[in-house]
N, C-alpha and C positions, 0 to 999 in steps of 0.2 A: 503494500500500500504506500502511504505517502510518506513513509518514514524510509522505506526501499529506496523510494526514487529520490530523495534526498540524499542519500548513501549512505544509512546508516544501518550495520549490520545488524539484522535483525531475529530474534529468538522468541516464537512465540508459546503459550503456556495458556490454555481455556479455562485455567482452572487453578485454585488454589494449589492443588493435590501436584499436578503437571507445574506448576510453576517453583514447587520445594523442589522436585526433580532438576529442573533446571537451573534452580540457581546452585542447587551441590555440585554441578558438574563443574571441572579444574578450569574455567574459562574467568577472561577477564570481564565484568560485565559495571557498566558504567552508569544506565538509567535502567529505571523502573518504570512502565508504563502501566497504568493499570485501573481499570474500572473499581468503584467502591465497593458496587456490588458483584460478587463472582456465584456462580451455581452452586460451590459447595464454601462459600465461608465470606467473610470480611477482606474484602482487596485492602481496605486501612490497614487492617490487625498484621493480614500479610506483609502490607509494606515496612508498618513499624518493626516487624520480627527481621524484613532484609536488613533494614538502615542499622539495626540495632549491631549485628552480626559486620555487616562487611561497612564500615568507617568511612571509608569513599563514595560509594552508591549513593544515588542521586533518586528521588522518585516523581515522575509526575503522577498523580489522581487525579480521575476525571469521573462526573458524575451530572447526571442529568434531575435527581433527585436534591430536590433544595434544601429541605430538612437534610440532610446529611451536608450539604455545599456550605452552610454556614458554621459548622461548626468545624469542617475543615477552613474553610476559611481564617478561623478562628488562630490555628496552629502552624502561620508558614515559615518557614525559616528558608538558610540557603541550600540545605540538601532535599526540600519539598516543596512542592508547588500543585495548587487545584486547577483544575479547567472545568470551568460548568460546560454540559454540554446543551445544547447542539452548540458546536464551532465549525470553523474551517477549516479547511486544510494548513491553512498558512498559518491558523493561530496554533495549530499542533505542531507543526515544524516549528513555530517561532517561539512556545513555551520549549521545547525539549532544547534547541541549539543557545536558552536564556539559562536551565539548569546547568549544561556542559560547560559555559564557559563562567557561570558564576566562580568566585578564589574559595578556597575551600573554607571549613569552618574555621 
């Protein structure tokens, strides 16, 4: 999708379950993209459990659901960022290339 055609290699994960799979595997991985709501769990609780774990990682959350957007909103710092949804495609390219180059904490 629009994260391909901007060049960013990409790893996907449907699922809470698929995405602990992926992130144990020995690879470098820099953002977190991830819906609030997943099939089987909290895409938040997820992200908090990566950032917590790998020091570096960056996450965007996105969510179409407001009651949940505000009180993300509520907690951004430089390694986290919301997108309410519906957006664009450029606001997706332009939040994730706004985490990557933010200085670390």
């Amino acid at each position: 999708g629009v994260l391909r055609k901007a060049g960013y290699t990409v790893t996907e994960a449907g699922d809470v379950a698929a995405g602990v799979r992926a992130a144990a595997e020995p690879r470098s991985l820099h953002l977190l993209v991830s819906d609030v709501v997943l099939p089987d769990g909290s895409g938040a609780d997820f992200t908090e459990r990566l950032l917590a774990a790998r020091p570096t990682l960056r996450a965007l959350l996105m969510s179409g659901h407001t009651d949940r957007a505000d009180t993300l909103r509520r907690a951004p710092g430089p390694r986290r960022r919301f997108l309410q949804k519906p957006f664009a495609p450029a606001d997706l390219a332009a939040a994730v290339r706004a985490l990557l180059d933010a200085p670390p904490e």
